[in-house]
C-alpha positions as CSV (number, residue, x, y, z in Angstrom):
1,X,0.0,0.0,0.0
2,X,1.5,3.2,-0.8
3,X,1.5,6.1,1.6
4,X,-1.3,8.2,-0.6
5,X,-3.6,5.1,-0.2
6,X,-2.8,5.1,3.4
7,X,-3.5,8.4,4.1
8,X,-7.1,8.4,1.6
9,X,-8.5,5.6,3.8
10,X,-7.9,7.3,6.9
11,X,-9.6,10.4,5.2
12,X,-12.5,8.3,4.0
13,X,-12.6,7.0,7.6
14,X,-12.9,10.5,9.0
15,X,-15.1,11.9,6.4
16,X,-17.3,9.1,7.6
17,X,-17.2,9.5,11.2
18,X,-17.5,13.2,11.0
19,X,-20.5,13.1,8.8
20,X,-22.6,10.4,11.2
21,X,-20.9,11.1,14.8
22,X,-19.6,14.6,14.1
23,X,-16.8,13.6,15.2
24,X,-13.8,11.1,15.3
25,X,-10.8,9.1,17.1
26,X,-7.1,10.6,17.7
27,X,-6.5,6.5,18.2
28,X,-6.3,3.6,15.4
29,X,-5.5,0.0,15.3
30,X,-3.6,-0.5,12.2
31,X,-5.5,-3.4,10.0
32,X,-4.0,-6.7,10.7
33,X,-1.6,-4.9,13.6
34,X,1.1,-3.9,11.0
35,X,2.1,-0.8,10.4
36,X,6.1,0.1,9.4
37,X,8.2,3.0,10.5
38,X,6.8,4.8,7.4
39,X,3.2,3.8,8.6
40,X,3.8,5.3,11.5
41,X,5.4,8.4,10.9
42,X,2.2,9.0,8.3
43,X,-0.3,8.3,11.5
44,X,1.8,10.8,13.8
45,X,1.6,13.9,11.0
46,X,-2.0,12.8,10.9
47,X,-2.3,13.4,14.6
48,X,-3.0,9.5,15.3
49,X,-2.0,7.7,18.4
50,X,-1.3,4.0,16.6
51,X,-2.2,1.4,19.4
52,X,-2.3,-2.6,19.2
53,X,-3.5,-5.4,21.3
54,X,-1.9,-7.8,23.9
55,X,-5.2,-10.0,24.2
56,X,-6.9,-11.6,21.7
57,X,-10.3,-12.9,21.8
58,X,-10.4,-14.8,18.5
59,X,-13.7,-13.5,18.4
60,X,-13.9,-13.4,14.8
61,X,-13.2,-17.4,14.7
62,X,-16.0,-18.3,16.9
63,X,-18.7,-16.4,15.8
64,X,-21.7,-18.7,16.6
65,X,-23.4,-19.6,19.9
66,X,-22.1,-22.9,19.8
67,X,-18.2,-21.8,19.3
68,X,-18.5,-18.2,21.4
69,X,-17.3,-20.3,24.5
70,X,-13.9,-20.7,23.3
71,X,-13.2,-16.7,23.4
72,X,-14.8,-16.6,26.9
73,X,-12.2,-19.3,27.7
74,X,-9.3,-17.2,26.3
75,X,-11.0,-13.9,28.6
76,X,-10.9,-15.9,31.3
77,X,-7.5,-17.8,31.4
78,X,-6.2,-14.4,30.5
79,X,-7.4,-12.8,33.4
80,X,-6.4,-15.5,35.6
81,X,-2.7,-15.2,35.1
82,X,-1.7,-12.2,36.4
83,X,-3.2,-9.9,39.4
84,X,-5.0,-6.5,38.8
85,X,-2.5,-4.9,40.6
86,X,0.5,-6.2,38.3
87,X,-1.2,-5.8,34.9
88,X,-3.4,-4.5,32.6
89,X,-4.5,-5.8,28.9
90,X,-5.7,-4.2,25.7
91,X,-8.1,-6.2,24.1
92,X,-9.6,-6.7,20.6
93,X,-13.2,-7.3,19.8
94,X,-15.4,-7.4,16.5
95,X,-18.5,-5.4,17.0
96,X,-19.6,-6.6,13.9
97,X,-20.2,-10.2,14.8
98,X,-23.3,-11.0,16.7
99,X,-21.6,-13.0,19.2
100,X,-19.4,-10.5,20.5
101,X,-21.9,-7.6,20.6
102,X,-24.3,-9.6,22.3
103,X,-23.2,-12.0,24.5
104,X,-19.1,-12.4,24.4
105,X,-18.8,-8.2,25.5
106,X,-21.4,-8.7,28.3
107,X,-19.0,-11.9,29.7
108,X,-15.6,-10.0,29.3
109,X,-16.8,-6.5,31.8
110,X,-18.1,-9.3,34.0
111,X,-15.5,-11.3,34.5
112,X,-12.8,-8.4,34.4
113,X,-15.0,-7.2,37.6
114,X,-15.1,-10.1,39.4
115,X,-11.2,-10.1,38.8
116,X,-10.5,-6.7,40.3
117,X,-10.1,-5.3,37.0
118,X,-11.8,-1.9,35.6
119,X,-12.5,-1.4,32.0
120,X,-11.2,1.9,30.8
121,X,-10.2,4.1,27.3
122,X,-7.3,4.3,25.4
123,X,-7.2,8.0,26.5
124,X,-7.5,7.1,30.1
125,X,-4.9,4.7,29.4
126,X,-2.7,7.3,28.0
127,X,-3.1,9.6,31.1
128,X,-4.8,12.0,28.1
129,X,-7.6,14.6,28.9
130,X,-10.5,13.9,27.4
131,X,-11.0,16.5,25.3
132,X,-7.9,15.0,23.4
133,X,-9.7,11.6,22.9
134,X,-11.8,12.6,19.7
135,X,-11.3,15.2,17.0
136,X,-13.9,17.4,14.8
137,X,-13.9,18.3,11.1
138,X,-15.3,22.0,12.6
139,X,-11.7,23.0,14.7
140,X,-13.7,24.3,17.8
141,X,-12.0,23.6,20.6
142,X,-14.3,24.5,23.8
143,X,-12.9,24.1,27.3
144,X,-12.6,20.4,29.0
145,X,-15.7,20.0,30.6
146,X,-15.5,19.9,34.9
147,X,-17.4,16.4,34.9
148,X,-14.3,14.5,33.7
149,X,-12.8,11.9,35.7
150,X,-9.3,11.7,33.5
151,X,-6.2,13.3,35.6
152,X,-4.2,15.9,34.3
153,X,-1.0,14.9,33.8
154,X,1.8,15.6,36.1
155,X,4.1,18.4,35.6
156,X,7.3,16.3,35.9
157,X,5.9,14.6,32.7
158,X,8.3,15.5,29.5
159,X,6.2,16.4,26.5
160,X,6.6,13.2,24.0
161,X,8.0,13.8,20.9
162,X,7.6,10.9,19.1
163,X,4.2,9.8,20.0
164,X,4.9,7.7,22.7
165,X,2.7,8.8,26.1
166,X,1.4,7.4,29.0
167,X,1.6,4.4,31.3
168,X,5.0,3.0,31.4
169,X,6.8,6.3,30.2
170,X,7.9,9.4,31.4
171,X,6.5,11.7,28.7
172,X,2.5,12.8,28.9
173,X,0.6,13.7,25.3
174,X,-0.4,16.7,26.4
175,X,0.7,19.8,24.1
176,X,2.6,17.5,21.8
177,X,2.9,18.5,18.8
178,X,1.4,15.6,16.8
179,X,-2.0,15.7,18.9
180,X,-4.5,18.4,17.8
181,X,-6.8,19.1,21.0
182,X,-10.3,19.2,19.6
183,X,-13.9,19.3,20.2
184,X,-15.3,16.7,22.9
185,X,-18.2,15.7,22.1
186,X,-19.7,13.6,24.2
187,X,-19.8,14.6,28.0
188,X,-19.1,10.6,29.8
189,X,-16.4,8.7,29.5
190,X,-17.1,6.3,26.4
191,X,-16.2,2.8,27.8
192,X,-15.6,1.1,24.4
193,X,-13.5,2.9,22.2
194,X,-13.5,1.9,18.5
195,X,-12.4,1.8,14.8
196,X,-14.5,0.3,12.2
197,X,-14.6,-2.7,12.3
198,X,-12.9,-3.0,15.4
199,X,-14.2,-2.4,19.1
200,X,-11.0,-2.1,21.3
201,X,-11.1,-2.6,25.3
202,X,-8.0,-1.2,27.6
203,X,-7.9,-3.6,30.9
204,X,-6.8,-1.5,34.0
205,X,-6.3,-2.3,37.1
206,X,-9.8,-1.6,39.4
């Protein structure tokens, strides 16, 4: 794929979001998880956060109510290994299989619950206000609203400069360059956040 057709899907994706949401993501999931150096440096200047996945649900292999068990078994084993307090998982789901949307989503917040865990964003994850989270074709940029829950970084926090932000890091996405603060539009913290097809699920501890 060459870097024009890279950059017209991600327009088409926008021009889509924007024209049924009114808005959409700073974060994408590169399709099939691969995205080069070149990839990458095209989703910074675009003002994305490229994120991936550590937990698999296999979701899109066991789409049937006879086969659905086998992803709650991969949830569940995952979530067994390792305490809340020692990890945290980013998981992909299909919202466009029935399964998942109906009856694999509902098992996964459940069991992450009754394993201490708290389901969160990929802005929360990212220590990145809310306001940050989504972006608008329009440019307005009104104030962060008082109702978020999402802590401002710290002020020992270096500004990243190469995209990298967040938990396990030292460098906060706040006023970097390659993130364009933009309208919020929506006033609660979303609790799925997703690309088309993709619904993505960040793990943190409760």
């Amino acid at each position: 794929m060459t870097s024009q057709q890279r950059s017209n899907q991600m327009y088409y994706n926008e021009m889509a979001l924007q024209n049924i949401l009114g808005f959409f993501p700073t974060y994408m999931r590169p399709p099939y998880s691969s995205c080069n150096s070149a990839c990458q440096n095209e989703m910074m200047n675009l003002g994305y956060h490229v994120i991936y996945f550590d937990l698999d649900t296999e979701d899109y292999l066991h789409d049937s109510p006879l086969m659905i068990q086998a992803s709650k078994n991969i949830v569940g084993s995952t979530l067994r290994q390792r305490g809340a307090s020692e990890s945290d998982y980013l998981s992909i789901m299909h919202d466009i299989h029935e399964q998942t949307a109906y009856n694999l989503t509902e098992y996964f917040l459940k069991t992450l619950r009754s394993y201490n865990f708290r389901p969160t964003t990929v802005g929360g994850c990212l220590n990145d206000p809310p306001e940050n989270w989504y972006r608008s074709g329009s440019g307005s940029t009104p104030p962060p609203s008082s109702t978020s829950s999402t802590p401002l970084p710290s002020s020992s926090l270096k500004v990243s400069v190469d995209a990298t932000c967040g938990q396990g890091t030292s460098n906060t996405c706040l006023g970097s360059s390659f993130v364009r603060v933009v309208k919020r539009s929506m006033e609660h913290a979303l609790r799925v956040i997703w690309r088309p097809p993709l619904t993505q699920l960040v793990v943190r501890e409760r």
